[in-house]
C-alpha positions as CSV (number, residue, x, y, z in Angstrom):
1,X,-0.2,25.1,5.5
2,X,2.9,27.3,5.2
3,X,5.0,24.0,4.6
4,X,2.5,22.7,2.1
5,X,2.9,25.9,0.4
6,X,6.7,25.5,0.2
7,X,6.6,21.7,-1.0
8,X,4.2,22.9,-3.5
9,X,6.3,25.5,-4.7
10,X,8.8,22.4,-6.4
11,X,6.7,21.4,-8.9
12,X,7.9,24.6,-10.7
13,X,11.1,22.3,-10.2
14,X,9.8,19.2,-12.2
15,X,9.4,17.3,-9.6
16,X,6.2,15.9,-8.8
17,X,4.4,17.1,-5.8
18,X,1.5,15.5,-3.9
19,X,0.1,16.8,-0.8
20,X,-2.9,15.0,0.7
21,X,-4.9,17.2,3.2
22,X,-7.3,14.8,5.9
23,X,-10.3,15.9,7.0
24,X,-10.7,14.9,10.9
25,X,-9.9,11.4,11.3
26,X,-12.0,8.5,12.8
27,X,-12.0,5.1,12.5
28,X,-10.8,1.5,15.0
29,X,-7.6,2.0,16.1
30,X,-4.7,-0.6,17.8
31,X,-3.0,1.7,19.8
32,X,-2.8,1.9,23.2
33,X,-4.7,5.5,23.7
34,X,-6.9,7.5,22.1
35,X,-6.0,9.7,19.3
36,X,-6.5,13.2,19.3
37,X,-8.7,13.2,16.3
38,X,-10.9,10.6,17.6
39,X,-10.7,12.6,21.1
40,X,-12.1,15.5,19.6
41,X,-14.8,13.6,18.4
42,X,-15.9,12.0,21.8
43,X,-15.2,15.6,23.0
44,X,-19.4,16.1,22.6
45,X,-19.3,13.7,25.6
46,X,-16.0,14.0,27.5
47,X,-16.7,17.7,28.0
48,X,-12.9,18.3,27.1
49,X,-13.5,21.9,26.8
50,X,-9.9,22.3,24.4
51,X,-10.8,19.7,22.1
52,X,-14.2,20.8,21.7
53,X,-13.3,24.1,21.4
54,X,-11.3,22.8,18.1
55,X,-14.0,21.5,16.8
56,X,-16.2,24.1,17.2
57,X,-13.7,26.9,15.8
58,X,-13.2,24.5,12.6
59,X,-17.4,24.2,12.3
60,X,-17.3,28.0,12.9
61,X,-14.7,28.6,10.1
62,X,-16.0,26.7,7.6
63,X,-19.3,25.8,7.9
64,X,-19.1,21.7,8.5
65,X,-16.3,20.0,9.7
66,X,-14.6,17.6,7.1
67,X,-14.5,13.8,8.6
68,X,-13.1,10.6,6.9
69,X,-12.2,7.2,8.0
70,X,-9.1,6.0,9.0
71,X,-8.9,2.9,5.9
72,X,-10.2,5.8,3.4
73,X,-7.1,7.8,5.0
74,X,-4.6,4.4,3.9
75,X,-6.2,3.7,1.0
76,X,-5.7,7.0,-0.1
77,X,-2.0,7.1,0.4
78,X,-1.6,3.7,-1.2
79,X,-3.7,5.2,-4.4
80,X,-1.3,8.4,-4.7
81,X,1.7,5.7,-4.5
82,X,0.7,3.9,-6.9
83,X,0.3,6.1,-9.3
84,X,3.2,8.0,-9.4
85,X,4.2,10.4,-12.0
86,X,0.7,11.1,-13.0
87,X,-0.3,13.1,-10.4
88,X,0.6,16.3,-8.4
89,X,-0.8,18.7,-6.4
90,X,-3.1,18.8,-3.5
91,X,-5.7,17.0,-2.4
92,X,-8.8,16.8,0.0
93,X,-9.2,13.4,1.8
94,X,-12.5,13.5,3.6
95,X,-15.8,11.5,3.3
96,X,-18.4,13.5,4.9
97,X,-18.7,17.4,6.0
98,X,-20.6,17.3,9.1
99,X,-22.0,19.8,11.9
100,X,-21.2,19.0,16.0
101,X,-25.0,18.8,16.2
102,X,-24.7,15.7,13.6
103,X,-22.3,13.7,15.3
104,X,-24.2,14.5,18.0
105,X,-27.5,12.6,16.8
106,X,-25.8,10.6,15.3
107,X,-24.0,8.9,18.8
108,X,-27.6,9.2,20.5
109,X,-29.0,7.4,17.8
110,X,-26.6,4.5,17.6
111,X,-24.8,4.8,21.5
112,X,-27.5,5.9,23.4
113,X,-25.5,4.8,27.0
114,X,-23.5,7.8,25.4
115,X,-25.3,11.1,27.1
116,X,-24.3,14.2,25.6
């Protein structure tokens, strides 16, 4: 956030500034493990006590945990760079603001081999 702050700070420059803030980040992934932010998500279920820990302290912080989907996470990028020089400033990317006990539900619902 410090470094946000700092990049922010160049706008008094003229130069145009955008900083795009993501929400926890779920979504299909390619790569060959599982990222952190999707880890943190499972964490309900993996009983990784340090990622669920994070995830708690967030919900504890602020209420609800911001969430947002990988392809809303490109599109967004691609939006901001193509429209440059008409926007600055910063910028909340997240779809949803849920609660542990909703993504908990929510995977009994719709994974129920999942047991949290």
């Amino acid at each position: 956030m410090l470094a946000e702050k700092e990049k922010l700070k160049f706008e008094k420059e003229g130069l145009e500034v955008v900083t795009l803030c993501c929400g926890i980040v779920g979504g299909q992934t390619y790569l060959p493990f599982i990222p952190i932010t999707c880890a943190i998500f499972l964490s309900l279920f993996t009983q990784e006590e340090n990622l669920y820990n994070k995830f708690k302290f967030v919900e504890e912080l602020i209420g609800k945990v911001p969430i947002v989907h990988i392809e809303d996470v490109c599109e967004a990028h691609m939006f901001f760079m193509n429209n440059v020089g008409s926007l600055n400033g910063r910028f909340l990317c997240a779809s949803s603001f849920v609660s542990t006990a909703e993504i908990g539900n929510y995977y009994q619902l719709n994974y129920p081999e999942f047991k949290g």
